[in-house]
C-alpha positions in Angstrom: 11.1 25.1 2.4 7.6 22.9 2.0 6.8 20.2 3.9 7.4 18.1 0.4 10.7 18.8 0.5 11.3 18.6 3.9 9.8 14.6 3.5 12.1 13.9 0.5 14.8 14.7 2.6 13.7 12.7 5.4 13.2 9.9 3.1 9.8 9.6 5.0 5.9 10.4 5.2 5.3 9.8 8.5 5.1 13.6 10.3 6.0 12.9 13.5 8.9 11.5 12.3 9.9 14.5 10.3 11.5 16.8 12.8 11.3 14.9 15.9 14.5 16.0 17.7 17.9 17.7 16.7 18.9 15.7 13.9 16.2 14.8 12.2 15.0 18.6 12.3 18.4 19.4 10.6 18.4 16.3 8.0 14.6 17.7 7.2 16.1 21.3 6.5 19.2 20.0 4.8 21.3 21.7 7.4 24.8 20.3 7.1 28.5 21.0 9.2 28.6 23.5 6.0 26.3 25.3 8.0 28.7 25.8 11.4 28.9 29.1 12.3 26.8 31.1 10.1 24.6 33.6 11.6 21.2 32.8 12.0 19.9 36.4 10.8 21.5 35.9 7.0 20.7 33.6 3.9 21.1 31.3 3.7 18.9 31.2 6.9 15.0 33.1 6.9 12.7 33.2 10.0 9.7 34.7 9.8 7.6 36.2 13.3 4.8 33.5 14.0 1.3 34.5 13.1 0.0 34.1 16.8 1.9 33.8 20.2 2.5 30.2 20.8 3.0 28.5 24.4 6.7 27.3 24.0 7.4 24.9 26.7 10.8 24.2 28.3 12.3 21.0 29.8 15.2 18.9 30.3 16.8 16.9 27.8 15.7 13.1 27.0 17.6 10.6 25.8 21.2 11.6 26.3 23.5 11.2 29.2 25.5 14.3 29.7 24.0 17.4 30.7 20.6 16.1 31.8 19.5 18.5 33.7 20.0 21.2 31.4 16.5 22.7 29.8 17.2 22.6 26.4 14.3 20.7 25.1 11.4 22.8 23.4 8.2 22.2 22.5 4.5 23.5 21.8 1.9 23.2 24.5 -0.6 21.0 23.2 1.6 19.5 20.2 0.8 16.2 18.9 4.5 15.8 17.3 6.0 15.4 21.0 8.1 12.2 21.3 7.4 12.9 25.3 5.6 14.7 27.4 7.0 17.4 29.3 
């Protein structure tokens, strides 16, 4: 999917909007319930190796009120497109 499409979806230009958190990141890929329970590894679903190791961070959750301790927030090291530090 290009990042065009993935804006038309959004309804938005603004990148650090695009795919800032779970749902957004979903609405951006037009991932919909129609998508519960299929597996990752088929179509409709691709994912490509990265061309260079990243530095994936992990931390606990923002915004939310259950399960706050839990470290399910991801993120790049570095990455401007954070909504907080971690």
């Amino acid at each position: 999917m290009t990042l065009d499409a993935m804006r038309a979806n959004r309804g938005l230009d603004d990148p650090r909007l695009l795919c800032s958190g779970p749902g957004r990141l979903c609405q951006a890929l037009a991932i919909d319930k129609s998508h519960d329970g299929l597996p990752l590894d088929e179509p409709p679903f691709e994912f490509m190796a990265p061309l260079e190791p990243s530095a994936i961070l992990t931390g606990r959750r923002i915004g939310i009120s259950k399960a706050v301790d839990a470290q399910w927030r991801f993120g790049l090291r570095g990455s401007g497109y954070l909504s907080r530090e971690f």
